[in-house]
N, C-alpha and C positions, 0 to 999 in steps of 0.2 A: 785407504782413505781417498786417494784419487779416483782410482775406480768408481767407490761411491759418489764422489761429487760427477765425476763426467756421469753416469749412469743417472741421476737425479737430473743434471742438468737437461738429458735427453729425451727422459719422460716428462718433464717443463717444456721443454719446447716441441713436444709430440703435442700435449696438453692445450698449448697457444694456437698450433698449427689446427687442430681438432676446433678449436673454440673459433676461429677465426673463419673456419668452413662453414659450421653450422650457422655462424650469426652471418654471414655473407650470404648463404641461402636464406635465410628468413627475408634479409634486405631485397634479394634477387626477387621472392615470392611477391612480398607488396610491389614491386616493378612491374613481375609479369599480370599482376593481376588490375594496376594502374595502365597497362598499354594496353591487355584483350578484352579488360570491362567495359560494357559499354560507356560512352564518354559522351559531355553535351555537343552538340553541332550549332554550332554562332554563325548567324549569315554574317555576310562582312557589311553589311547593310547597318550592323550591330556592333561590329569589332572596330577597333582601332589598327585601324593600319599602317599612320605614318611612319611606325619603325620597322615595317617588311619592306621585301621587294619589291611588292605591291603597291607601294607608297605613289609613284611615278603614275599610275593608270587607274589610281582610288576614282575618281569621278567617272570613268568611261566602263571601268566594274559595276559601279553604282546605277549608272545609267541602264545597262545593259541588263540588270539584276531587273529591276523593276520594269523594263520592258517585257523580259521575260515571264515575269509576276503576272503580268497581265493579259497574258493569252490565255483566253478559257481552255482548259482544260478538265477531262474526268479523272475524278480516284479512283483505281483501279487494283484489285487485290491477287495476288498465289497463297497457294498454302506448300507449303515445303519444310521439311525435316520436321514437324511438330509448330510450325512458327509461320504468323499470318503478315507476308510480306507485301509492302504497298509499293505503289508505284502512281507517278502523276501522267498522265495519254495525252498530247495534242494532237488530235484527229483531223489531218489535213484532208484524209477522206481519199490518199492516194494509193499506189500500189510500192511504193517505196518508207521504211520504218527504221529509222535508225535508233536502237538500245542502247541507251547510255549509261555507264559505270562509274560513279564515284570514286574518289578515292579515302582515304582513312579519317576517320571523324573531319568529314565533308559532309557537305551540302550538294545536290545535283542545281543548284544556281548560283555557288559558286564556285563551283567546277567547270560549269557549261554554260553561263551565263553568255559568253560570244560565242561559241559551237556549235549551239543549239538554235540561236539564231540564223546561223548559216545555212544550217540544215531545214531549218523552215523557208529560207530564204529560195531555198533549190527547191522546195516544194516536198521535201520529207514530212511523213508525220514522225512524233517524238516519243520516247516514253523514257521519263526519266526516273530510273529507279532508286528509291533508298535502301540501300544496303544492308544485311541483316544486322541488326545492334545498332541501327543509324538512324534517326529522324523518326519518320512515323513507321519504319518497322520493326516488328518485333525481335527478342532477343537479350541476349545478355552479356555475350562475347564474340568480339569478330573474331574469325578465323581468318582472316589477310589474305583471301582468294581462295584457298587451301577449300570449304564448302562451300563460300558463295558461288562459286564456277557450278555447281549443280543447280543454285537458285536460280543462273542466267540459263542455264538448261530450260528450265519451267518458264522464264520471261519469254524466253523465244516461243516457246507451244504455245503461249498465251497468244500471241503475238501471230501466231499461225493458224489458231480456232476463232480469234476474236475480231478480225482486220480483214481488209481485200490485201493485205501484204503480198505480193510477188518476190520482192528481195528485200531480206533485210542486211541493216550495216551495222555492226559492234560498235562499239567508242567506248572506250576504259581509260581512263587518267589516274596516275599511281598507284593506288591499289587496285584501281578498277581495273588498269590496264594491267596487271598480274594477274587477275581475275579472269582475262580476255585468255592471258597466255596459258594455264593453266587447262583452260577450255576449250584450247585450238585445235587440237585432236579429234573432239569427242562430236562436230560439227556436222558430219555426214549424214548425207538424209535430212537435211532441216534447209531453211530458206535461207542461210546467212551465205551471203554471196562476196564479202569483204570485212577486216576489222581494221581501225585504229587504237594500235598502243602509244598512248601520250604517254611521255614521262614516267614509263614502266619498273618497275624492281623485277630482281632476276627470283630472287629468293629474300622474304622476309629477312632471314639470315643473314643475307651479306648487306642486305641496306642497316640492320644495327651494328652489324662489323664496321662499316664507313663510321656510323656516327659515334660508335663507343672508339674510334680507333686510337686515339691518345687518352684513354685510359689504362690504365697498368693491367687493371685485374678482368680487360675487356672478354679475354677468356673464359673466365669463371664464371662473369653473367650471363655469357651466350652458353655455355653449357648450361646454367639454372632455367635459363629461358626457356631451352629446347626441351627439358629434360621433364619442367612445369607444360608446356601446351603438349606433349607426348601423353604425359599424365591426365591432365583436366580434360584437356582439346582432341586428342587423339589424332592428333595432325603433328607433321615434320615440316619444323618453320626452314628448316633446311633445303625442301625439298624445291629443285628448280623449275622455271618456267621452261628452260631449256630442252626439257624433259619431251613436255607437249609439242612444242614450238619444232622440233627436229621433226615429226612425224604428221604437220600438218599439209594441207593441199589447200586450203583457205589463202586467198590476197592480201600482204596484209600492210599498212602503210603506219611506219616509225613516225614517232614527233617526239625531241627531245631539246628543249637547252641546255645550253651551252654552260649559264652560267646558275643549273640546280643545285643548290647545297644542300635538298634532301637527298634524292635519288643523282649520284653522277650519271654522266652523260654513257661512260661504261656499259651500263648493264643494258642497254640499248643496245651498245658496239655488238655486244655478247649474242646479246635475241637478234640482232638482225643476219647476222652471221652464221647463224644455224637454220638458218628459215630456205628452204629450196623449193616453194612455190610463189609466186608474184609476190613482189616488193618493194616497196621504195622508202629514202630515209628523209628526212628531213629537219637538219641540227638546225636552231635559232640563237642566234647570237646576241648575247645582252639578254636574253629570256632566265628567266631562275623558275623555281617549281609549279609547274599548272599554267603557265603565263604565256606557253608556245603559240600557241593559234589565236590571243590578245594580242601580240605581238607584232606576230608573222601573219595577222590576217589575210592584206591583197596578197600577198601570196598563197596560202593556203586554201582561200575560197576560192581560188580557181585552180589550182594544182590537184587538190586533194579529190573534187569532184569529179573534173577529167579522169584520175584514176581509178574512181568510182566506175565512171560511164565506160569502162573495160569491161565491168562482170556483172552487171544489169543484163536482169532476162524480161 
């Protein structure tokens, strides 16, 4: 009789354990398919922001956004992987073009609303792309740099048939700046003479590790996570920037806060640490996510381009 009940009780709690797996993948599926579906993009021109970090430089965002608005600009298209990607061109008409990268259901002017500025300011032209699944380009799921790193392959040819470009410079913020890392390798033979990583992730992976990390069963969902974009994606949300970043010869200049509660200041530590061609970092204090170079402006607008004018040809 005890036999039977321990024996029953073990196929009940096999039963639970089984039910508890399956309905926890289901919950993990509508996650994963909530974080790499595409998603709307709100200027902050639109959002409310007095309860972010942003709250402090809501007007000087604002300003900045709409200044930005208003430099004429061309729309300008790639076509890549099946999917007809746009991009906005400020044609300063020079031989320098800095390619700027988004980051995750972003806007390129609220990303770049003061970056973008500076870099016209030094007499750059711009081209500020939307990312596949983002704004006006096409798509249906981002892949968190993992393909778009091929899309910025094709931004730069563009950028090298369409323009008097002599050098161009990267700029990636969050995801974009994974997107950069990712790509750092593959750079050879093309005009990019320097990148910035803002406020980079090392691995999709470890930035939902930070954010699920006081959850109990944070395990379980990064396994459904991986196991769903392996399947649908055919991408490894695991796979690192680190990867790239060790084998590049590209210049390439850090920007991180100090005080980001998406991406920690870490995975910066990490990429800059493996990088054995020109470098330099630049931590901001009091900065939280995107906010480094709003910030840290007079310093950056003249720090960053002096490091520029190293690898100008």
């Amino acid at each position: 009789m005890i036999i039977k009940i321990i024996f029953i009780s073990l196929i009940t709690i096999l039963f639970l354990f089984i039910l508890f797996v399956v309905l926890y993948g289901v919950v993990s599926y509508i996650m994963f398919k909530k974080i790499f579906q595409r998603g709307e993009c709100k200027s902050f021109l639109d959002l409310d922001l007095s309860k972010t970090h942003y709250a402090p430089y809501i007007e000087k965002i604002r300003e900045n956004i709409k200044k930005l608005q208003n430099i004429p600009y061309n729309d300008v298209y790639i076509d890549n992987d099946k999917l007809r990607l746009h991009g906005r061109f400020i044609d300063l008409k020079g031989n320098n073009v800095v390619i700027m990268a988004h980051g995750y259901h972003a806007t390129p002017f609220n990303n770049f609303q003061t970056s973008a500025l500076a870099f016209i300011e030094h007499g750059y032209s711009v081209l500020l792309v939307d990312e596949r699944a983002h704004n006006d380009s096409e798509g249906d799921y981002t892949y968190v740099g993992l393909r778009e790193q091929y899309d910025l392959l094709e931004w730069i040819k563009w950028v090298e048939e369409n323009t008097k470009a002599e050098n161009i410079i990267l700029y990636g913020v969050s995801m974009g700046s994974a997107t950069l890392g990712y790509v750092s390798n593959k750079l050879e033979g093309t005009l990019v003479r320097a990148m910035v990583m803002d406020c980079g992730f090392t691995s999709f992976y470890d930035e939902i590790f930070y954010k699920e990390k006081n959850n109990a069963f944070s395990f379980l969902s990064l396994f459904y996570l991986r196991l769903y974009a392996k399947i649908f994606l055919k991408i490894d949300i695991k796979k690192s920037t680190i990867e790239s970043l060790k084998e590049t010869n590209i210049p390439i200049y850090f920007i991180h806060g100090l005080e980001d509660e998406m991406v920690p200041y870490e995975h910066t530590i990490a990429n800059f640490n493996v990088v054995s061609s020109p470098k330099k970092v630049r931590y901001v204090s009091g900065a939280g996510h995107t906010t480094g170079f709003l910030i840290d402006y007079e310093f950056l607008n003249n720090d960053l381009f002096s490091f520029f004018d190293n690898y100008l040809q």
